[in-house]
Structure formats: structure tokens, C-alpha cells
C-alpha positions as CSV (number, residue, x, y, z in Angstrom):
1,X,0.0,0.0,0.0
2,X,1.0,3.3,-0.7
3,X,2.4,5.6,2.3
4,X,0.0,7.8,3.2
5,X,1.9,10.8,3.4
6,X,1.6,10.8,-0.3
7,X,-2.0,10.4,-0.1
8,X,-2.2,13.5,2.0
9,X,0.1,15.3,-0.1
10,X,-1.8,14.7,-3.6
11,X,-5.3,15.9,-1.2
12,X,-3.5,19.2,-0.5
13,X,-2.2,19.6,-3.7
14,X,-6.3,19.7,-4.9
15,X,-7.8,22.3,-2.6
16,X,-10.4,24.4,-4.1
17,X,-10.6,22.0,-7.2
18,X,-14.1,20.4,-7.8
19,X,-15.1,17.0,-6.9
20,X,-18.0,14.6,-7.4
21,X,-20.1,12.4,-4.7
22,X,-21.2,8.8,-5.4
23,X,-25.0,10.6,-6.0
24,X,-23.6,13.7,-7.8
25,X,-23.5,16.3,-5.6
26,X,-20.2,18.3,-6.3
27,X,-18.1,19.8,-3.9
28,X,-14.9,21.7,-2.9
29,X,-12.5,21.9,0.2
30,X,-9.8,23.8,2.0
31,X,-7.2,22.5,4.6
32,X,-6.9,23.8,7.6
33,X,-3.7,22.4,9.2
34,X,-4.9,18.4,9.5
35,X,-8.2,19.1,8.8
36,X,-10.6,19.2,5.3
37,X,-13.4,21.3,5.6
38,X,-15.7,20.9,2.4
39,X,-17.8,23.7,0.9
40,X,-21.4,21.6,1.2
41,X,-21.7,21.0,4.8
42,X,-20.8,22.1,8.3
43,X,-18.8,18.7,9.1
44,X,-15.1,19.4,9.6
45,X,-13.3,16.2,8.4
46,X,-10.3,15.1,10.3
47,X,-7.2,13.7,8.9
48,X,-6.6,10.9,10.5
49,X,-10.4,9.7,8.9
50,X,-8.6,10.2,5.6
51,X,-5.8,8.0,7.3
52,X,-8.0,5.1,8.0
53,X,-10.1,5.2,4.9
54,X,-7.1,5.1,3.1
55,X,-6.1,1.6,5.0
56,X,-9.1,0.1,3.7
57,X,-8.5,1.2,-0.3
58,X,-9.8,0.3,-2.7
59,X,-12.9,1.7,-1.6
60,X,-16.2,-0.2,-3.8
61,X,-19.1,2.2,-2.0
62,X,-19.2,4.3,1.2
63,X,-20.3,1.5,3.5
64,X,-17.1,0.4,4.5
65,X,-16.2,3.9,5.7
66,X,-19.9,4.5,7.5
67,X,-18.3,4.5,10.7
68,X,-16.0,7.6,10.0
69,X,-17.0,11.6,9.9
70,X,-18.3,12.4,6.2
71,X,-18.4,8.9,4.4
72,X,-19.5,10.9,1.1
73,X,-16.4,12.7,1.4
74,X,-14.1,10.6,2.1
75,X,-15.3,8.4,-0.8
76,X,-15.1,10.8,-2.9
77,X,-11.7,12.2,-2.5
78,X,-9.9,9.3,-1.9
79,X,-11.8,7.2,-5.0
80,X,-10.7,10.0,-7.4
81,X,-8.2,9.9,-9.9
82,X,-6.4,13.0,-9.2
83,X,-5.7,11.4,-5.7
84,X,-5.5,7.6,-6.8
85,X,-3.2,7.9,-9.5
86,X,-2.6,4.5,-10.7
87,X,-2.0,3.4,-6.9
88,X,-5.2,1.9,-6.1
């Protein structure tokens, strides 16, 4: 598995750039030191979610990330192909 530094890297690298939900809705984000706060909802999304989503890549749907803050989100980010590159 890829480290996740790079992971975090390639998210930070994409602030302010659009991205798409599983149902469509699209969205953008800022960081704010370890944290991602999107443009479509008051929930602040903590790193370390990103860190364990990202230990259970490839991600199929949002269930297996449920448990975490923002699910959508996560998904999202982490399942697109500016982030994924050809790692996952």
C-alpha cells in the first residue's frame, strides 16, 4: 500500500478543485492544518479519517467507511483519480 503521506500530499495539492459524490452532488475543500473542511456542509473532516479510509483502499461504495466523519467525502476524494493515480 502506498504511504500515506503521499496520499495527503496529492489531497492538499487539490484544494479548491471540484469534486464529485457517489450521487452527484459536487463539492470543494480547504485544509486547515490536519483538517478538510468541504464547501457543502458544516462537518469538519479530520485527517486521521482520511488516514484510516485510506487503509481500507480500494474503496467499492461508502459503507465500509460509515463509521467515519463524512463517508461521502471521504469516498469521494480518496476514490478519485487526481488522488489515486494509478496506486489503487
Amino acid at each position: 500500500m502506498i504511504d500515506f503521506e503521499i496520499i495527503w500530499r496529492r489531497v492538499k495539492a487539490c484544494q479548491g478543485e471540484t469534486f464529485e459524490q457517489i450521487r452527484g452532488g459536487k463539492f470543494t475543500y480547504q485544509l486547515d492544518g490536519n483538517v478538510l473542511i468541504p464547501d457543502r456542509t458544516n462537518q469538519n473532516l479530520p485527517r486521521a479519517h482520511f488516514e484510516e479510509a485510506a487503509s481500507l483502499l480500494p474503496l467499492e461504495n461508502t459503507a465500509p467507511v460509515q463509521h467515519l466523519r463524512g463517508p461521502s467525502y471521504l469516498y469521494a476524494i480518496l476514490s478519485d483519480s487526481r488522488i489515486r493515480k494509478s496506486d489503487w
